[in-house]
N, C-alpha and C positions, 0 to 999 in steps of 0.2 A: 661595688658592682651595682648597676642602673637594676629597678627590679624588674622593668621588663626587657631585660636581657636573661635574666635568669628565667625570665618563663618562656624565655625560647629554645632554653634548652632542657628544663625539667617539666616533667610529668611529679606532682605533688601523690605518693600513694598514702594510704592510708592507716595509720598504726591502729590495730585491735587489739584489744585485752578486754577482759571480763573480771571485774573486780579484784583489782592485781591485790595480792599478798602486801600486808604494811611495809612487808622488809623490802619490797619493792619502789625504790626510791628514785625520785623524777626531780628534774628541772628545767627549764627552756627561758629564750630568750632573741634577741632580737642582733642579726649578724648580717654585713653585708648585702645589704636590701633584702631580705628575707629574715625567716625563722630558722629558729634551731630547737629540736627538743631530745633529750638525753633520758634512758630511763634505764639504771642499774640494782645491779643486787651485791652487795657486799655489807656484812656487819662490823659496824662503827668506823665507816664514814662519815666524816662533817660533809655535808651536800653541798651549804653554804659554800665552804672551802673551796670546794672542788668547782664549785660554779665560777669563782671569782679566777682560778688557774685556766681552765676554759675559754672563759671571756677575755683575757689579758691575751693567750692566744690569738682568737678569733680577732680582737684587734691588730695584731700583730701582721695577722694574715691580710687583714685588711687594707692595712700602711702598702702592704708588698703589691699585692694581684690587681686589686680594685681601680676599673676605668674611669670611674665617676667621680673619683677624686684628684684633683690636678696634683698633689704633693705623693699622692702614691710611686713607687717605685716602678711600675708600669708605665703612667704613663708622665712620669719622665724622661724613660727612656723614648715613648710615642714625641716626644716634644723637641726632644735629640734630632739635629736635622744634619749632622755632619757623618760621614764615611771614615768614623774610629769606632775602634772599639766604646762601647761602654758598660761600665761596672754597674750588676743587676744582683748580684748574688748567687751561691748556686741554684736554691733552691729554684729559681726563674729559670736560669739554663737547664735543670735539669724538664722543668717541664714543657719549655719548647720543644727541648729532644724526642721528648713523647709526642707532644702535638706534632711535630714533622714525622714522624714514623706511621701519625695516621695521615697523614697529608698522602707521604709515596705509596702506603696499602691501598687508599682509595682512589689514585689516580691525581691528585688533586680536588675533588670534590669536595674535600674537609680541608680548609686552611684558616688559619688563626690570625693571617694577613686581612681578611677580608670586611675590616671592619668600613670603609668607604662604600662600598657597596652595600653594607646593611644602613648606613647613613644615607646615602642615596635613595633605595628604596621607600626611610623612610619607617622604618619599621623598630626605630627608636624614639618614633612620635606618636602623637593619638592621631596623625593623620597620612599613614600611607599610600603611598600610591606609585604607578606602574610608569618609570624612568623612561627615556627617548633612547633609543639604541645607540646615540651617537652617546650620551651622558653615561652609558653603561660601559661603552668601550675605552671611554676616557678613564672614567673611574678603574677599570681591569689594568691600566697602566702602572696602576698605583699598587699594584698588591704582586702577589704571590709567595710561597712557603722559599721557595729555591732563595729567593730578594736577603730571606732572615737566616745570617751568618752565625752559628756559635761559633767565637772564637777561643774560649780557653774554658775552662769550668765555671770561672764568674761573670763573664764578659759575651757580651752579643754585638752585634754588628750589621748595619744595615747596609745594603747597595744598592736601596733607592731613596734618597734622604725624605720623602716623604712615607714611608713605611710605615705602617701602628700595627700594633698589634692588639688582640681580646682574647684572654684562656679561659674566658668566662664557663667554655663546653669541659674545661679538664679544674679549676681552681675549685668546685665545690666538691669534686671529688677529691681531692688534695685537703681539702678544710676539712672531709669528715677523717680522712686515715690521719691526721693531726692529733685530729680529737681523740682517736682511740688512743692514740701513743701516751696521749694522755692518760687516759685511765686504765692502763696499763702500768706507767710507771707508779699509779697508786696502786697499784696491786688487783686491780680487778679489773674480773675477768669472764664477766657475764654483763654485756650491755648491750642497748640499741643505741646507736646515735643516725639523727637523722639533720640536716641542714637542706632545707630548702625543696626538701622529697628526694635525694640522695642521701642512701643508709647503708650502713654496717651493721651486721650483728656479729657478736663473739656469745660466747657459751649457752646458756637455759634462763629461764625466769625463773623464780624459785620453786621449788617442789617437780622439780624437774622439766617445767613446762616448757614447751618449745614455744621462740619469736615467732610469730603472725603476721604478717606482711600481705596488706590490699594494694591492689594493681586497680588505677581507675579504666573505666570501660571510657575508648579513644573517641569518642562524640565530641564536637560540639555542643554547648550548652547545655549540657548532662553533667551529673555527681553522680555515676554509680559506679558500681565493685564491677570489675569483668573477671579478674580471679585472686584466689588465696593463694600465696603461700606460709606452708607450714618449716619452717626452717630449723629441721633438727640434726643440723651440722653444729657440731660443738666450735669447732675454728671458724674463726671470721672470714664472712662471706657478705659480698654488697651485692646489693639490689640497686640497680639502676633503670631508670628511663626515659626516654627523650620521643619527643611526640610533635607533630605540626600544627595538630588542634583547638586548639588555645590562642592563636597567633597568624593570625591569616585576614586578608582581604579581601572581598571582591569589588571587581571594576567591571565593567559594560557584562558582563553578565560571564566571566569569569575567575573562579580561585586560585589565588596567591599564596605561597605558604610562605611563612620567614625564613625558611630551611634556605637558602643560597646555594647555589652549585658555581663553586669560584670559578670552575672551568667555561662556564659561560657566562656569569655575572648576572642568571635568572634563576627564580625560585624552581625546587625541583618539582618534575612534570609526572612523576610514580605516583601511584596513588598509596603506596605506604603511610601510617597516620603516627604507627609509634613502633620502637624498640624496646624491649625490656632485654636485662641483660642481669646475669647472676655469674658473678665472678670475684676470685677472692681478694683481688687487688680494688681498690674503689677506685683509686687515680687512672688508669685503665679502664675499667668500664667505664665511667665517666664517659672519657676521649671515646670510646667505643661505640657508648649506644647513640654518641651523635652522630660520629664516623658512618657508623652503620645505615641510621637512617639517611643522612644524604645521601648515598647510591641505592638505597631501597629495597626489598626483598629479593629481586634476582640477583643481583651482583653479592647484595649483603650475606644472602643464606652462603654460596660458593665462598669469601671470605671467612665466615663464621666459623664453617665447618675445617677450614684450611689452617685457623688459626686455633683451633680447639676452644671455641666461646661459646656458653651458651646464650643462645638469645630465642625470643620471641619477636618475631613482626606480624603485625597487624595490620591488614590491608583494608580500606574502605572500599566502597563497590557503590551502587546507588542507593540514595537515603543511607539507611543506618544499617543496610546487610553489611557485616565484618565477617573474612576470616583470617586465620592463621598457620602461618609458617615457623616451624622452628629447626633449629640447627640439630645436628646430630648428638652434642654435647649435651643438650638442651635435653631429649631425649631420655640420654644415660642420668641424667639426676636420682640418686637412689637416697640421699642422705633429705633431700629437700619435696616434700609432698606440695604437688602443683592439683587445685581443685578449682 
């Protein structure tokens, strides 16, 4: 994956600890145009080991999802120009199914077709800029969720032979619940894993400590904390977020977000800046907090709350007044201290 695609869809939070425990064991490393960093607790683990099963993964995943590579299993099938079926694997079909399931919750606003359109714009170069309406309409020809066929468990199908597709908003959530399975079948069962600012935690740190989890405050040009969470749910739970702040242009004296709204082939016009989302599936929140934020706090809260998610939106105003909205679920949090 292009890295900045990945930062159009991830808000990077901030992992805290205070001079963790020796038994507290760490490794990180370099995945898919981003980082990854891992930090467990279990005795007599080889780290090494387990870094090298990891990474043989994370390559793996790589070969599969990955745009930026022309031999990836993605986008060969994006290079696939004919009306058959073709063989992806399941794990591809299975996460289309997802990304169209957020496709029809949000109306179309979230589509995984709309990689023309973000070419277009422009906003997979260091120089974007605001397309002719006719070039916008042409490009909308080219896309939509309905266009992308599963046809059998391993197999997809397109019905407009120029079709591509990007799971960019759903594969890093996918890359981290990987990961856990990993250190799960080694037996442990207290980690963070984090890839690219999408995390999981399962169990405590040691000595019973609870994960710590920083949410960055959604500015522009700003490094700061806007809140903690203290995460003492013992089963795993991800932490996601997706933000427009990071990724935006202005032209004659208007802002751009990269955020797209397929339904019209322009960047969305809410002033929403991020989603945070605390849900136990990662592959799901993932698709979620992008989902979410493309329709923005008024549509997003009525979904949210519909769907039992919790989330946080975060709305800009002028200059750097923020406030926020959150779902009902969001609310009810009693295992996870929000400061």
């Amino acid at each position: 994956m292009n890295i900045k695609r990945l930062l159009v869809f991830l808000i990077i939070p901030t992992l805290l600890s205070c001079s963790p425990p020796e038994s507290l064991q760490r490794f990180a490393g370099l995945t898919q145009g981003t980082s990854y960093h891992i930090s467990f607790w279990k005795p007599g683990v080889n780290a090494a080991d387990l870094k090298r099963q990891v990474d043989q993964e994370l390559a793996r995943l790589d070969k599969l999802l990955s745009n930026y590579r022309a031999d990836s299993v993605i986008e060969q099938f994006n290079a696939f120009s004919k009306n058959e079926p073709f063989e992806v694997g399941e794990e591809l079909v299975q996460l289309v199914k997802k990304a169209q399931q957020m496709s029809q919750k949000t109306d179309g606003c979230y589509d995984i077709t709309s990689e023309p359109l973000f070419s277009l714009w422009g906003f997979n170069t260091d120089h974007p800029k605001k397309p002719t309406n006719d070039a916008i309409q042409q490009a909308r020809q080219r896309i939509g969720y309905q266009n992308l066929e599963i046809v059998d468990a391993t197999h997809l199908r397109k019905r407009l032979p120029q079709l591509e597709i990007d799971i960019a908003s759903i594969a890093q959530g996918y890359s981290v619940y990987r990961i856990g399975q990993i250190l799960l079948q080694n037996k442990i069962e207290n980690y963070l894993v984090e890839i690219g600012g999408e995390l999981e935690t399962r169990g405590q740190k040691p000595g019973d400590k609870p994960w710590r989890v920083a949410i960055e405050r959604p500015l522009p040009g700003q490094t700061r904390l806007h809140k903690i969470l203290t995460i003492k749910r013992r089963d795993a739970v991800a932490v996601m977020t997706s933000g427009t702040y990071r990724h935006f242009f202005d032209q004659n004296g208007q802002r751009f977000s990269h955020i797209l709204d397929a339904r019209t082939g322009h960047p969305v016009t809410h002033k929403t800046v991020s989603v945070t989302l605390i849900y136990d599936d990662p592959i799901m929140a993932d698709a979620w907090s992008t989902a979410l934020l493309c329709v923005g706090a008024e549509k997003g809260l009525t979904i949210a709350n519909k769907e039992g998610i919790a989330a946080l939106f975060i709305t800009q105003h002028d200059g750097e007044t923020l406030t926020e909205q959150a779902s009902q679920p969001w609310h009810q949090l009693t295992d996870i201290i929000i400061q």
